[in-house]
C-alpha positions in Angstrom: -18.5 -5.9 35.7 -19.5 -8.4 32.8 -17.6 -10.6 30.8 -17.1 -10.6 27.3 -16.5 -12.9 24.3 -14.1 -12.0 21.8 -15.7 -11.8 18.2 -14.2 -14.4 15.6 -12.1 -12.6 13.2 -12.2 -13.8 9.6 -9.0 -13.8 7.9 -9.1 -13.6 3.9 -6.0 -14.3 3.0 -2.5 -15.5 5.0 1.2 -16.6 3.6 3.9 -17.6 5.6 7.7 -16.3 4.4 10.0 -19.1 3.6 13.1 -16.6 3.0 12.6 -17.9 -1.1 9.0 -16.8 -1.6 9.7 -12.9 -2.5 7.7 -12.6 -5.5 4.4 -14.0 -4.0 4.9 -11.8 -0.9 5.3 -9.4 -3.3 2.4 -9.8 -5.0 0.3 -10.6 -1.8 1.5 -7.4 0.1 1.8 -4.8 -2.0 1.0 -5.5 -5.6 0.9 -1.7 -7.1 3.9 -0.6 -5.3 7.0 -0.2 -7.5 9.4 -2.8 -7.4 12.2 -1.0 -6.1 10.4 -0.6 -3.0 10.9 -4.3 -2.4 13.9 -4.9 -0.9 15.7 -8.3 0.6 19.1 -8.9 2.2 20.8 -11.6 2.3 21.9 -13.1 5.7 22.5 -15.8 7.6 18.8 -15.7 8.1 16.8 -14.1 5.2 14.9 -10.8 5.7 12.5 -8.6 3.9 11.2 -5.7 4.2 8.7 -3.8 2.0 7.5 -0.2 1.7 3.6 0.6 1.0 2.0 3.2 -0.6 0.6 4.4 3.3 4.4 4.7 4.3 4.7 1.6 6.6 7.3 -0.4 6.4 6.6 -4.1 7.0 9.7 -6.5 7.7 9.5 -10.3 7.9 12.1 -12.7 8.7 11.8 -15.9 7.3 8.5 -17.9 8.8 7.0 -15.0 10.0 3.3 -14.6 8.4 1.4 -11.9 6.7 -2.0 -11.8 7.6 -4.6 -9.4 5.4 -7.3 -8.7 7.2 -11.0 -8.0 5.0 -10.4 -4.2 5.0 -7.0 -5.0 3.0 -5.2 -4.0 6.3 -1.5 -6.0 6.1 0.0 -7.1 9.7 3.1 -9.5 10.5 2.7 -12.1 13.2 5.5 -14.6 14.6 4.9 -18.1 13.6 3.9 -18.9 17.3 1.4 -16.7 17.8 0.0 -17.3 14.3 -0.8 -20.7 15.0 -2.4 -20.4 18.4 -4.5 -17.5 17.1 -5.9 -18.9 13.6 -6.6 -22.5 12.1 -6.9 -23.3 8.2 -10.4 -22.4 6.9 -11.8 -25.7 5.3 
């Protein structure tokens, strides 16, 4: 058996939803997609949940964070996880 070191991933671009932010989780997530595909409810804790061209449907509640990776592929990760896997690129 031999051990193995996990390759650094670079991330290009990350935003965090702040359940007020729509339009520039709009813009960062699915910028050709028509706008009616963008939907948000209103709840005690805000939600949003947007359809892409591929047919997946990504929903975020508020201080969840999209991450696009440098092949343009778009995940959600919990605000916990987010911060013990990634750090700020300075």
């Amino acid at each position: 058996m031999s051990k193995y070191i996990k390759k650094p991933i670079v991330i290009v671009d990350a935003i965090q939803f702040n359940g007020k932010n729509h339009k520039a989780i709009y813009k960062f997530t699915c910028p050709d997609i028509p706008k009616e595909q963008f939907k948000t409810i209103d709840t005690t804790k805000p939600h949003l949940f947007i359809e892409c061209p591929d047919g997946k449907l990504i929903t975020l509640l508020e201080l969840d964070w999209i991450i696009k990776g440098e092949s343009g592929y778009i995940t959600v990760m919990k605000p916990k996880m987010f911060n013990a896997c990634y750090e700020v690129v300075k």
